[in-house]
C-alpha positions in Angstrom: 9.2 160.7 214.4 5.7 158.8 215.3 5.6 155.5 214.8 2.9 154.2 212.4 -0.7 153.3 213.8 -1.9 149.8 213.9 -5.2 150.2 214.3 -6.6 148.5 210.9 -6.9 151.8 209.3 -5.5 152.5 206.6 -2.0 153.3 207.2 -0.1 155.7 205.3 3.8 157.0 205.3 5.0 160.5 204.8 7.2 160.7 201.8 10.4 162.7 202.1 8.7 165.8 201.2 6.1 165.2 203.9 3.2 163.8 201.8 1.7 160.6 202.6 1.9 157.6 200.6 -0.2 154.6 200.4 1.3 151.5 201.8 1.8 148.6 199.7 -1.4 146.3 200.0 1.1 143.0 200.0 3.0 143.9 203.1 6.6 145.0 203.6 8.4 142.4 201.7 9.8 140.4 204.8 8.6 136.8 205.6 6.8 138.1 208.5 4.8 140.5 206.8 1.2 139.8 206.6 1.6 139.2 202.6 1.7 135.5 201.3 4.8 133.8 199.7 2.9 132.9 196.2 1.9 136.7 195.7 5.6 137.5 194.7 5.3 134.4 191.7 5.0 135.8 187.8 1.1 134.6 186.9 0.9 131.9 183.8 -0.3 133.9 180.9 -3.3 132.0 179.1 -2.5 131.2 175.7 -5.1 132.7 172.3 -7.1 129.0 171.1 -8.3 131.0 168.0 -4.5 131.0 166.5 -4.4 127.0 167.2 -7.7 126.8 165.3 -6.1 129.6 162.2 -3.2 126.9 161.6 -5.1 123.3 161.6 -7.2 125.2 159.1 -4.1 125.9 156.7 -3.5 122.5 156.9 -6.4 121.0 156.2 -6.8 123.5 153.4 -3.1 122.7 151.8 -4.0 118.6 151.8 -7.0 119.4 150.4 -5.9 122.0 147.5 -3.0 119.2 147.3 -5.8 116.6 146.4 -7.6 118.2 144.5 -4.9 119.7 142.0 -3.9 116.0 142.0 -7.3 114.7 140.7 -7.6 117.9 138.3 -4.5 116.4 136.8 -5.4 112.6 136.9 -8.7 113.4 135.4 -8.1 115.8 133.2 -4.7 117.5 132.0 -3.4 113.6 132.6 -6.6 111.2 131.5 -4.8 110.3 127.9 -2.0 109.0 129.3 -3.1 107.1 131.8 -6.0 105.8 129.6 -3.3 104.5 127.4 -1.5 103.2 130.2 -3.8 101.3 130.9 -4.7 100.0 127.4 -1.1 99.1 126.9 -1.1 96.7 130.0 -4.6 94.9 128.9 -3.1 95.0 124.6 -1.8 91.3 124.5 0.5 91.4 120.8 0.7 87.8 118.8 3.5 87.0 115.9 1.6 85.8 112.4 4.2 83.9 110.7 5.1 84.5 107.1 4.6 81.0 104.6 8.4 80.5 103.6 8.2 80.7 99.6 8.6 77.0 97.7 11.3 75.3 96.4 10.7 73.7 93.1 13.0 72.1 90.6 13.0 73.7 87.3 9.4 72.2 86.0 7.9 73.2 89.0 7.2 70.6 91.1 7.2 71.1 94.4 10.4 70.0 96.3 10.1 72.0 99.5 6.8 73.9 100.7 5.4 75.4 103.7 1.9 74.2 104.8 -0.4 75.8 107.6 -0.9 74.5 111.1 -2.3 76.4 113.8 -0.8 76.0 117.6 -4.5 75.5 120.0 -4.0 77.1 123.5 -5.9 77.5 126.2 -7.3 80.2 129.0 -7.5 77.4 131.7 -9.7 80.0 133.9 -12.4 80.4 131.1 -13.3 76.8 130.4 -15.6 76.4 133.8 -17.8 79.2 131.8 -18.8 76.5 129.2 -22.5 76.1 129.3 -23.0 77.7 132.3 -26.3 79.5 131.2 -27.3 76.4 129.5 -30.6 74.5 131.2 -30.4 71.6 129.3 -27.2 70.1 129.2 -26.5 67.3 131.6 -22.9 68.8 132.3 -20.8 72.1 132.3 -17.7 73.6 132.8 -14.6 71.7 132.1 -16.0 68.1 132.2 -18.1 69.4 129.6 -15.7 71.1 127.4 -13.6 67.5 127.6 -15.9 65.7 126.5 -16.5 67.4 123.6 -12.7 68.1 122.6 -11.4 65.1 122.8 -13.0 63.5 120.4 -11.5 66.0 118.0 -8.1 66.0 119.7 -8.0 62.4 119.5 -7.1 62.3 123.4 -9.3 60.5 126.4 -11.2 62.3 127.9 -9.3 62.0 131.1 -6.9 63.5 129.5 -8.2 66.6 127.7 -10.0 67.6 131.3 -6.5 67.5 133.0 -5.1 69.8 129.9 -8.3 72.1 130.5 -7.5 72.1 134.2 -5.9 74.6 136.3 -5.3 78.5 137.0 -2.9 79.2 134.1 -3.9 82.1 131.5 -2.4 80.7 128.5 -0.7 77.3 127.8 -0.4 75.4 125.1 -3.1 72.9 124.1 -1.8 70.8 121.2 0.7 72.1 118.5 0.9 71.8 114.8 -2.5 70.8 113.9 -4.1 71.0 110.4 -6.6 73.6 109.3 -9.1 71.0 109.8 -8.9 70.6 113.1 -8.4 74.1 114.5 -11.8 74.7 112.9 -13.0 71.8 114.5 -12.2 72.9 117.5 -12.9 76.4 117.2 -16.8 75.5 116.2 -17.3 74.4 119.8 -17.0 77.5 121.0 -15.6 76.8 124.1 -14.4 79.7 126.3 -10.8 80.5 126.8 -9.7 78.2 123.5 -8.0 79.9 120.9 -5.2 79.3 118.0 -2.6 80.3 116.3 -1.5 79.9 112.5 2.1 79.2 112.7 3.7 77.1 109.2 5.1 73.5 108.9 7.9 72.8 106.4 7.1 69.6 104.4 9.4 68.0 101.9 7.3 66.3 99.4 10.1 64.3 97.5 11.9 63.2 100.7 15.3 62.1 100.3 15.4 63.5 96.4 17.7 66.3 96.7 18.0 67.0 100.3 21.5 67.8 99.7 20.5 70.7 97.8 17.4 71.7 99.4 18.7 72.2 102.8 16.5 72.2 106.1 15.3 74.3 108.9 14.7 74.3 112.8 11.5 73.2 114.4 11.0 77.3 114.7 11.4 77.6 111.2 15.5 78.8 111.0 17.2 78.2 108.0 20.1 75.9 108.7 21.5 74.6 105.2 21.4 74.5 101.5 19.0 76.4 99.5 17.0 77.2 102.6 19.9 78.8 104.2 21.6 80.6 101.2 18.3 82.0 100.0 16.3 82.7 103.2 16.2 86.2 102.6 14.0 85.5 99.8 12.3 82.5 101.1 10.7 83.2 104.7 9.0 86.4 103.7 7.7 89.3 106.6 6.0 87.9 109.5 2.2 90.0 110.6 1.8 91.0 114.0 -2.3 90.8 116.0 -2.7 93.0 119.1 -6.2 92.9 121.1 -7.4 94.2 124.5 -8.0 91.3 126.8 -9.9 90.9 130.0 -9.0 89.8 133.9 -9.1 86.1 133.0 -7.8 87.0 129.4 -10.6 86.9 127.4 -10.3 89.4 124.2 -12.5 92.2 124.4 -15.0 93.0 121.9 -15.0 96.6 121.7 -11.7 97.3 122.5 -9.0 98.1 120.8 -7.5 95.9 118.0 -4.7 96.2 114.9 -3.6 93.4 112.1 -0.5 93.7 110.0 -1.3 90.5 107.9 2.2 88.7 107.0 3.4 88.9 104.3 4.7 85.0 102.7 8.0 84.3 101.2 9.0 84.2 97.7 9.5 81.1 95.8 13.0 79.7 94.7 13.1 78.2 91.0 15.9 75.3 90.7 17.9 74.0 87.6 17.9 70.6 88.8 15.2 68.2 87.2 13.1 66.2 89.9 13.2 62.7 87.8 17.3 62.7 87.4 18.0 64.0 90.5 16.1 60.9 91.7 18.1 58.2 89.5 21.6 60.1 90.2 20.9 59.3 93.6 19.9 55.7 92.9 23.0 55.2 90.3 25.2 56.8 92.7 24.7 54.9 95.6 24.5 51.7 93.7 28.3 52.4 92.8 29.1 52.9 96.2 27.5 49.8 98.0 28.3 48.0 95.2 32.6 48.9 95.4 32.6 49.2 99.3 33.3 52.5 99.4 32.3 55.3 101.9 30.3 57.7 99.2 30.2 58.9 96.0 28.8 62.1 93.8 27.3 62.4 90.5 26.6 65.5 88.8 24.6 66.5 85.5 25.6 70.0 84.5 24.3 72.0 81.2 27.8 73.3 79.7 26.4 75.5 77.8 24.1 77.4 80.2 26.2 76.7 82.8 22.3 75.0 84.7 23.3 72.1 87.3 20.4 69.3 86.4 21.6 67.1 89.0 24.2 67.1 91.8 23.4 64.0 94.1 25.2 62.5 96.8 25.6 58.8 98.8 25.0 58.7 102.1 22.8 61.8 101.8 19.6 62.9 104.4 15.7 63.4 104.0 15.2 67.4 105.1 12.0 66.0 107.0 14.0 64.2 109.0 17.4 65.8 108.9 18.3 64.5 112.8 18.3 60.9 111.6 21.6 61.4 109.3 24.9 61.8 110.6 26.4 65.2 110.8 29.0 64.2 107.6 26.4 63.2 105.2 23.8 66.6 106.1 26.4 68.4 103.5 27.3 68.3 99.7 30.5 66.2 99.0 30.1 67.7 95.4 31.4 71.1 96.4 32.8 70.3 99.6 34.9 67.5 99.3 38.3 67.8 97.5 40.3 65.6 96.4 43.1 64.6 93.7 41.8 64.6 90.5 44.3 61.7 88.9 44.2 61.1 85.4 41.0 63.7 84.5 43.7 66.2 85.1 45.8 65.1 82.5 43.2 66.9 80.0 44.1 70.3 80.9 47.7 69.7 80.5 47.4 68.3 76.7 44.7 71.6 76.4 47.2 73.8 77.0 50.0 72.7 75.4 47.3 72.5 72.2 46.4 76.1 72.9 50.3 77.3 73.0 51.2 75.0 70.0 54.0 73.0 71.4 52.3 69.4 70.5 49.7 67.8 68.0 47.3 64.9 68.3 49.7 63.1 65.9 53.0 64.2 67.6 55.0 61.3 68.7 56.4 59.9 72.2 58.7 57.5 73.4 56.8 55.7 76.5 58.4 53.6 78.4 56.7 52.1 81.9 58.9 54.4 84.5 61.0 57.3 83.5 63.3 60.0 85.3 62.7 63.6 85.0 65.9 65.8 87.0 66.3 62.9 89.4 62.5 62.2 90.0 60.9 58.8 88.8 57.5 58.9 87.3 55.6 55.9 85.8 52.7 54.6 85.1 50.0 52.6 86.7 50.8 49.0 85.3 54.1 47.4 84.0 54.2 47.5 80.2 56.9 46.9 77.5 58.5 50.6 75.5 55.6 52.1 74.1 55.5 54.3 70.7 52.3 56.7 71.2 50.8 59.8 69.7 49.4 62.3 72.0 46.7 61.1 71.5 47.8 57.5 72.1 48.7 58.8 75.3 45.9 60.8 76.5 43.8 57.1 75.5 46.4 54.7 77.3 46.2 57.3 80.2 50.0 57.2 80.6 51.5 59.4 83.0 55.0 59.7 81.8 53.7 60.4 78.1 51.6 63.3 80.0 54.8 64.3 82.0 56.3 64.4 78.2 54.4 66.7 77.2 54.2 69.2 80.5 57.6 69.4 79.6 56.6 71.8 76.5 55.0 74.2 79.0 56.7 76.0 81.8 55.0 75.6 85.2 54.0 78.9 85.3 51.9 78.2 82.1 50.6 75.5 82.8 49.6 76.9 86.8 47.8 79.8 84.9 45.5 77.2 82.6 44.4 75.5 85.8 43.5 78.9 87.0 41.6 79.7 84.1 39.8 76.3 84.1 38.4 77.3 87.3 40.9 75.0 89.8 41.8 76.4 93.0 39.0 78.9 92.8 34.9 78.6 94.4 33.0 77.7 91.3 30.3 80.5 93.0 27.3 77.6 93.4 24.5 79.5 95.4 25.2 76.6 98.3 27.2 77.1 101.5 30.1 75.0 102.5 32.0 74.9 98.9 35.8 74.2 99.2 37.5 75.9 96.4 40.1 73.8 96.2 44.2 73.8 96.3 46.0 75.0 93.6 49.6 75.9 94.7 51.4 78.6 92.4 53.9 77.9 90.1 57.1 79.0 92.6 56.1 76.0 94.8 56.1 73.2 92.1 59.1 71.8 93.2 60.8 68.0 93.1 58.1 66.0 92.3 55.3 68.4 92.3 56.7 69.6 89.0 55.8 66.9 87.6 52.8 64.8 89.0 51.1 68.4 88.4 50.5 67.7 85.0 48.8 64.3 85.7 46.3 65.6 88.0 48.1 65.5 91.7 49.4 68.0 93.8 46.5 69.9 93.5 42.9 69.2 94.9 39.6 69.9 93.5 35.7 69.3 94.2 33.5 67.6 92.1 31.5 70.3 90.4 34.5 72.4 89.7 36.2 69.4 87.8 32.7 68.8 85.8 32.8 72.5 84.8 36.0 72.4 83.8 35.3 69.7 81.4 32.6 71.2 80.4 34.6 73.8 78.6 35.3 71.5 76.1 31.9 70.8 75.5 31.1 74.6 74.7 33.4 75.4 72.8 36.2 76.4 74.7 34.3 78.9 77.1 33.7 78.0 80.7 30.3 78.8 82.2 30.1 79.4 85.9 27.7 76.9 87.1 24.5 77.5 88.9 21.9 76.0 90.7 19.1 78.6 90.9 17.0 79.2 88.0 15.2 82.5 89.4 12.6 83.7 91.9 9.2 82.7 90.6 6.9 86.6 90.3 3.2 86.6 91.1 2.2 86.2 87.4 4.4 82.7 87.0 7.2 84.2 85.4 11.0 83.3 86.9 13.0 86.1 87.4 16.4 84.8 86.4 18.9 86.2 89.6 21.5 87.1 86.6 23.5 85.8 83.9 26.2 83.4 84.5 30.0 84.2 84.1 31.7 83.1 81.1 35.3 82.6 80.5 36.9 81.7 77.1 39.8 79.3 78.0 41.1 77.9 74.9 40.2 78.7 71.0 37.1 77.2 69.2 39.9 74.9 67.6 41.1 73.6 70.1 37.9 72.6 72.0 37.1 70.8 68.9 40.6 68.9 69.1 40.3 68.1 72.7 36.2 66.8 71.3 38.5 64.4 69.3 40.7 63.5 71.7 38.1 62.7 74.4 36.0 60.7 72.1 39.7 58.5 71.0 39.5 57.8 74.9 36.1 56.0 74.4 35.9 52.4 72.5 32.1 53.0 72.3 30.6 49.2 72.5 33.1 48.2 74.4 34.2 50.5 77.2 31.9 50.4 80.5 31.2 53.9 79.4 29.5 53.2 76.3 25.9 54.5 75.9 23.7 53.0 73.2 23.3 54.7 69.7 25.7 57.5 71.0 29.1 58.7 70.7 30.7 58.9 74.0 33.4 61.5 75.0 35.1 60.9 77.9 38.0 60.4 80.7 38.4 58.2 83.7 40.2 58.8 86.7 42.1 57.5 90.3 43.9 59.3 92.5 44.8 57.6 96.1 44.1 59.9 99.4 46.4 60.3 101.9 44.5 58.7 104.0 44.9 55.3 101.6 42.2 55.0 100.3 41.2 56.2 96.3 38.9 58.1 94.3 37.7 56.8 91.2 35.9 59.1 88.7 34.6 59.4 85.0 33.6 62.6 83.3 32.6 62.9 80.3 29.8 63.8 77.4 27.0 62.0 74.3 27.4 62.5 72.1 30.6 63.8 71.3 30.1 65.7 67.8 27.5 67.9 69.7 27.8 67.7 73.4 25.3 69.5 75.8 25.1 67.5 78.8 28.2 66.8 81.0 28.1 63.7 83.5 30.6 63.5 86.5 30.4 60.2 88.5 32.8 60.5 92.0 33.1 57.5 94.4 35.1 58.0 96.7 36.7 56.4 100.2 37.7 53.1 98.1 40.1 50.6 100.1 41.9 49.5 97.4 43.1 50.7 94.1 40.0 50.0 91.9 40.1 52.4 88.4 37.0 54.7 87.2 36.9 52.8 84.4 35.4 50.1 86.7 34.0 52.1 89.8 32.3 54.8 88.0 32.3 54.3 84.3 29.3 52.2 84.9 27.8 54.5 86.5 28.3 57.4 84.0 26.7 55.1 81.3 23.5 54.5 83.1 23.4 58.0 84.3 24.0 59.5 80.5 21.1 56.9 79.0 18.6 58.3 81.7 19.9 62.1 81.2 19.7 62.1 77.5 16.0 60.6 77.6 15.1 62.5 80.6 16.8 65.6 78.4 15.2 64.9 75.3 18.6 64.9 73.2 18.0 62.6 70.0 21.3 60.7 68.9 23.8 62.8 65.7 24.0 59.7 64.0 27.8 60.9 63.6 30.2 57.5 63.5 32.7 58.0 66.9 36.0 59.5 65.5 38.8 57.1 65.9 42.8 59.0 65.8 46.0 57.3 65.2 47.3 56.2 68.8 50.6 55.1 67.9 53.5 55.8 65.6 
């Protein structure tokens, strides 16, 4: 075989089939070939820029479709909402407060009223604008604004600047101030001032029937009385203001603005009568002081319309001022204070054994100071000798074992069930909160003594108002009214709209009414009892009861004139230390409080002489 030239030729070898090949131009493949190392390496391939340059375009086009679909929604398909977006976060919204309707007493005269004040605030930011464009006035800003408000205010100067000072956007400048003012200071037209008309509640009369009229909180909440059981009526719809309002808070002119103007309470129409709810209190809290005791009540009721003209109470409060009375005396003791009637009671135990024809006025008793009834000793108030009364000789000596005599005609059960009808033991339905309605245990639990004392007014409890409408059926002919305080709500042309008729209950017959007239005017030595009232016949019935506390209640209801009654006077005094009778502790009072009513009333005297009955046998 020849070996292969070296000659720098080109070389060639012969392929098996004898042909020459070409020789590989990087050698043989060994390390000593004449071919280098790197020749045997895979080259880098070059990457494409123009597919780099594709994708960043992509990109930038998706931000920028993302963008601009974004815009194409905030600007268009979404511009309403956010345009009220942003009117709802520059719309500042302001209360108007309704006028809570007056309270008047049945003539009209103002007893309770709501005035208008207007609460000043102030855009602290604003007030440095004050005659800022103005070249003639020798100060600006704040030190000028104070200088011109506090005059007005009342304030030093020093010290409106401090209250015009500072970075707040709203704070309260001075509150409650009359109309007057507010337009004062509104006329110097000082930027970032405003108001606000809120109400005041003013109680003209003061003290005079407080008890009735209530009060509210300094925000205007009914908290008691009238205000509180008729607020529904009284405080009216408040209005609502809404405006746009500027960076430093300033309302914007042409922006967007809504009023719902409020809409004031209705007025509240009493039954009581200004003048005599005036001298009730006065007569009232003459017999307290006077006895010592802890308080009293006196009330004036219409029996025949069932209208309360006066229901006054000793200690009681001025609604202005409600804060400076104590907690006890910020109530009515006429409806919430019960107590033992005493001898008052013994008039529905002689009504009812009237009504069910067991006795007489003339029918006759054996009355001796103490007696026993099935091991129980009853007797009477003072030590006297054997005694031989009519009823109605016992109904006038007030004896309690001639009453207990003639319980003894009537089963309990009867006589539980003419308490009931009289109103005892039941709310009397007063339009005031806090009324008791009394104790009145059933029949089934008159046992031992109960039985008995029953039927001379104890063992049961009462209030004041329910024990002067209970008389009072006597004084309409036998039919109890339900009594009331509220006349009506007064209508835009003046008229009261009456809130309903009152309830009436016939109790006992015509006849018997008359009778108990009788009986009641017996009780009375007119000219000569405490309770006597001047050209009139006086009906009438004292009573004391003691408390379990010790202490007593003294009363005396009654009516003038007898023939014809309208009027019915209650006088309470109550928290006595010592056993003092209503013929002394409130008798008195009654008298002066029945010569006032029946002038203040207008009710001319019958002329009819007092009816005297045969008291003893």
């Amino acid at each position: 075989m020849t070996s292969p030239r070296r000659n720098g030729r080109k070389t060639t070898a012969r392929s098996a089939g004898g042909t020459r090949r070409p020789r590989s131009a990087t050698g043989s493949g060994r390390a000593g070939d004449g071919g280098t190392l790197h020749s045997r390496i895979p080259q880098a391939r070059l990457g494409d820029p123009s597919t780099r340059h594709r994708l960043l375009i992509c990109l930038i086009l998706i931000a920028v479709l993302t963008i601009s679909g974004r815009l194409v929604w905030v600007q268009g398909l979404d511009a309403s909402a956010r345009a009220e977006e942003a009117i709802a976060q520059r719309t500042v919204s302001r209360t108007i407060p309704a006028l809570r309707g007056e309270i008047t007493d049945r003539e009209g005269t103002v007893l309770a009223s709501s005035v208008e004040r207007y609460d000043l605030w102030v855009n602290q930011t604003q007030v440095d604008e004050y005659r800022q464009g103005s070249t003639t006035a020798e100060s600006t800003g704040v030190e000028a604004a104070a200088a011109e408000l506090a005059p007005v205010l009342g304030w030093s100067a020093a010290k409106t600047e401090e209250a015009l000072t500072g970075d707040a956007g709203f704070a309260y400048l001075r509150k409650n101030v009359e109309p007057e003012v507010r337009d004062a200071v509104i006329a110097l037209r000082i930027p970032g001032i405003g108001a606000d008309r809120v109400a005041d509640r003013i109680y003209p009369a003061g003290s005079v029937g407080g008890n009735i009229l209530g009060f509210v909180s300094s925000d205007g909440n009914a908290l008691a009385g009238t205000e509180l059981s008729f607020d529904e009526e009284l405080r009216g719809t408040d209005g609502r203001t809404s405006y746009e309002r500027g960076a430093q808070g300033q309302i914007i002119p042409t922006g967007k603005q809504e009023t719902t103007p409020a809409v004031d309470g209705s007025d509240i129409v009493l039954t009581i009568d200004r003048d005599l709810q005036w001298k009730a209190q006065q007569i009232v809290a003459g017999a307290v002081e006077q006895h010592g005791a802890t308080g009293g009540s006196a009330v004036a009721f219409n029996a025949k319309s069932g209208e309360v003209l006066a229901l006054a109470e000793y200690p009681s409060y001025d609604p202005n001022d409600p804060g400076a009375a104590e907690e006890q005396d910020r109530g009515n003791r006429s409806i919430s204070n019960v107590f033992e009637p005493g001898s008052t009671g013994k008039l529905f135990t002689v009504a009812a054994a009237l009504e069910e024809g067991t006795v007489t006025p003339e029918t006759e008793y054996e009355v001796p100071h103490e007696m026993w009834f099935d091991g129980e000793r009853i007797k009477d108030s003072h030590v006297h000798p054997d005694q031989q009364l009519t009823l109605a000789g016992v109904l006038k000596n007030s004896s309690n074992v001639g009453t207990v005599q003639i319980s003894e005609t009537l089963t309990p059960q009867v006589r539980y069930d003419y308490l009931k009808a009289f109103g005892l033991g039941e709310r009397t339905g007063v339009e005031l909160p806090g009324e008791s309605a009394g104790i009145v245990h059933p029949a089934e639990d008159w046992t031992g003594r109960t039985r008995f004392t029953t039927s001379f007014g104890q063992g049961y409890s009462v209030n004041a108002l329910q024990m002067v409408s209970a008389v009072g059926t006597f004084a309409n002919d036998g039919v109890r009214v339900e009594p009331s305080l509220i006349k009506g709500v007064r209508q835009d042309d003046g008229s009261v709209r009456p809130l309903g008729e009152p309830e009436s209950t016939r109790v006992i017959s015509s006849g018997t009414a008359e009778t108990m007239l009788a009986l009641m005017d017996n009780s009375v030595e007119d000219g000569n009892s405490a309770a006597s009232v001047t050209g009139y016949a006086v009906a009438g019935k004292t009573g004391t009861a003691q408390v379990a506390d010790g202490t007593y209640t003294a009363s005396f209801i009654g009516f003038a004139p007898a023939d014809d009654p309208e009027i019915v006077i209650g006088v309470f005094v109550f928290g006595l230390n010592t056993f003092i009778s209503g013929a002394r502790a409130a008798a008195p009072a009654f008298s002066e409080l029945t010569t006032f009513t029946l002038q203040n009333q207008g009710i001319p005297p019958t002329g009819a002489a007092p009816r005297e009955l045969e008291n003893e046998w």
